[in-house]
N, C-alpha and C positions, 0 to 999 in steps of 0.2 A: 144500220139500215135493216129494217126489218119489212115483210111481208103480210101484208093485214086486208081484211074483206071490207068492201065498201059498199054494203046490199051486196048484188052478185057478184061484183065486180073486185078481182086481185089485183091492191095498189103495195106499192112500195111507199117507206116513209122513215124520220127519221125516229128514231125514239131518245128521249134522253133521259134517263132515270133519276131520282135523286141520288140513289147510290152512287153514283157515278160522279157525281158533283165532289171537286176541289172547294175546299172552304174557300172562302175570300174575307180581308179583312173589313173591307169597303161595305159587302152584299149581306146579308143572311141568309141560309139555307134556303132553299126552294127555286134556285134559277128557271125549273123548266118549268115553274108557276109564270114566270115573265115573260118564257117564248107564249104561253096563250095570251097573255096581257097583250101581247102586240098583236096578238089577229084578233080578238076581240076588240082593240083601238083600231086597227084598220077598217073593220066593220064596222063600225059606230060612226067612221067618217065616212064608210061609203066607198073606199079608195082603192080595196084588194088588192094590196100588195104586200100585203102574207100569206104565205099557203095557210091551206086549213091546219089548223093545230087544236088538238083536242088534250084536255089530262086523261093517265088512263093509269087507274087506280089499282090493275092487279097485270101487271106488264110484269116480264122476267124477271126484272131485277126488281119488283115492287113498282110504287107509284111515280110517276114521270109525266113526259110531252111526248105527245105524237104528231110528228108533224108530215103530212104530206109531201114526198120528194118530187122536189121539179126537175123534169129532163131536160135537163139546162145546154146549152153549148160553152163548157166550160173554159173554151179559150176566151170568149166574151166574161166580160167584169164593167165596173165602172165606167173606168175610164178609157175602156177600149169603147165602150157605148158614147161616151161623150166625143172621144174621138174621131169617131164616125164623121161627123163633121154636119148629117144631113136634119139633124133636131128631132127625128123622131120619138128617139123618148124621153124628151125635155119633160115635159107635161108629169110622165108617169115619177122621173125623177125629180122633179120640184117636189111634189107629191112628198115624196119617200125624204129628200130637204127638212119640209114642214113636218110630219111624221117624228123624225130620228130628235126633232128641237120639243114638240111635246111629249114626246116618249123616255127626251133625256138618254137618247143611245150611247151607252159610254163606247161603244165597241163596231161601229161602223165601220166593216174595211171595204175596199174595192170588191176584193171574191165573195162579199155578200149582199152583192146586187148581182142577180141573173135573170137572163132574158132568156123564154124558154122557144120551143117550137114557132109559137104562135106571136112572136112579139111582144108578150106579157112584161113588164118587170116583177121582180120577185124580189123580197129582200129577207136574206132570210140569220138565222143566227141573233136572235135578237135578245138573249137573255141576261145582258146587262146593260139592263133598263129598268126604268122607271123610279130610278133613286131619289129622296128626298131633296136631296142638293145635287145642283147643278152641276154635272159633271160631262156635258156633251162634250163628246171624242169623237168626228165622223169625217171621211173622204168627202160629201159634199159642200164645198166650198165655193163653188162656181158663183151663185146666185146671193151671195153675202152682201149687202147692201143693197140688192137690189127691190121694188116692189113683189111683193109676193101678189098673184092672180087671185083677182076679187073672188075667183068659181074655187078656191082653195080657202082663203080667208071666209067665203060663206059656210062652207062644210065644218070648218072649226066655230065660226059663228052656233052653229045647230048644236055641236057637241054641249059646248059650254052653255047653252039655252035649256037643253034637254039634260042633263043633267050626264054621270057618268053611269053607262048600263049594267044593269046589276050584273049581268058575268063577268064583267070588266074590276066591278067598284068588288067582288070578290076577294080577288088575288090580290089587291093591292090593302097593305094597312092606312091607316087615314090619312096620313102625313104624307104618304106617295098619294093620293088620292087628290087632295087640298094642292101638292105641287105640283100635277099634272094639269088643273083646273087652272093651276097662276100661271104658267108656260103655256098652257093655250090663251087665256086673256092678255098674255103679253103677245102673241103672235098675231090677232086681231090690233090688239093699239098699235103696232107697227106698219 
């Protein structure tokens, strides 16, 4: 957690350096290249439900993410949200459903959905994604079979029409590229 200016304004955030990154045998080096990936896909469908995350190329430990800390209520997660019982953030968490299947979230857990002040969902933690093969791993199950809402399947509609946005089509190599583009035309044919 670090402390960084935002125009005039002193926000908290997280940072995660590549230093700092565990190889993985699955991933190649640059996880905190993927936490942007997911808010750059978030934005591109319109849905904000990733904090801002920025790269930031001369951070302490060298280049990383920086990502925006939500002042969350951290007894709320998941499944305390689903349990609520009253549906209010179905919608945000459908959302975040469709999101975690194009995005290919290998690492969805409960404590990385949060609800902040305001209602918001946030979904944060997202840097193992976007892998060539199919490797979704995520807490949302709920709506597995079910229709996905036409106002969700049009947003993905737009992505795949419009192509993938160059900040986005950046960080990703072609092959994550080309299977983020078939993971969404598969969530439209369904």
């Amino acid at each position: 957690l670090v402390e960084c200016c935002l125009g005039d304004e002193h926000v908290h955030a997280v940072y995660k350096p590549r230093r700092g990154e565990r190889p993985l045998w699955d991933f190649p080096d640059g996880l905190f290249k993927r936490e942007v990936a997911a808010y750059e896909l978030s934005e591109a469908l319109g849905w904000e439900l990733i904090p801002l995350t920025v790269l930031r190329e001369d951070g302490p430990l060298d280049e990383g993410s920086l990502q925006w800390f939500v002042d969350a209520d951290f007894e709320q997660h998941y499944f305390t949200l689903r349990e609520s019982g009253d549906g209010r953030y179905d919608d945000a968490l459908q959302r975040m459903c469709v999101f975690d299947i194009i995005a290919n979230n290998t690492d969805r857990k409960s404590g990385h959905v949060l609800v902040d002040g305001d209602h918001h969902i946030w979904g944060i933690d997202n840097g193992l994604a976007f892998h060539q093969e199919f490797k979704l791993r995520t807490v949302i199950w709920e709506w597995g079979g079910e229709p996905i809402p036409s106002e969700i399947v049009e947003d993905v509609d737009d992505l795949v029409r419009t192509g993938i946005p160059d900040a986005l089509a950046r960080l990703l190599d072609p092959f994550e590229r080309d299977a983020l583009l078939t993971r969404a035309r598969a969530v439209i044919a369904e």
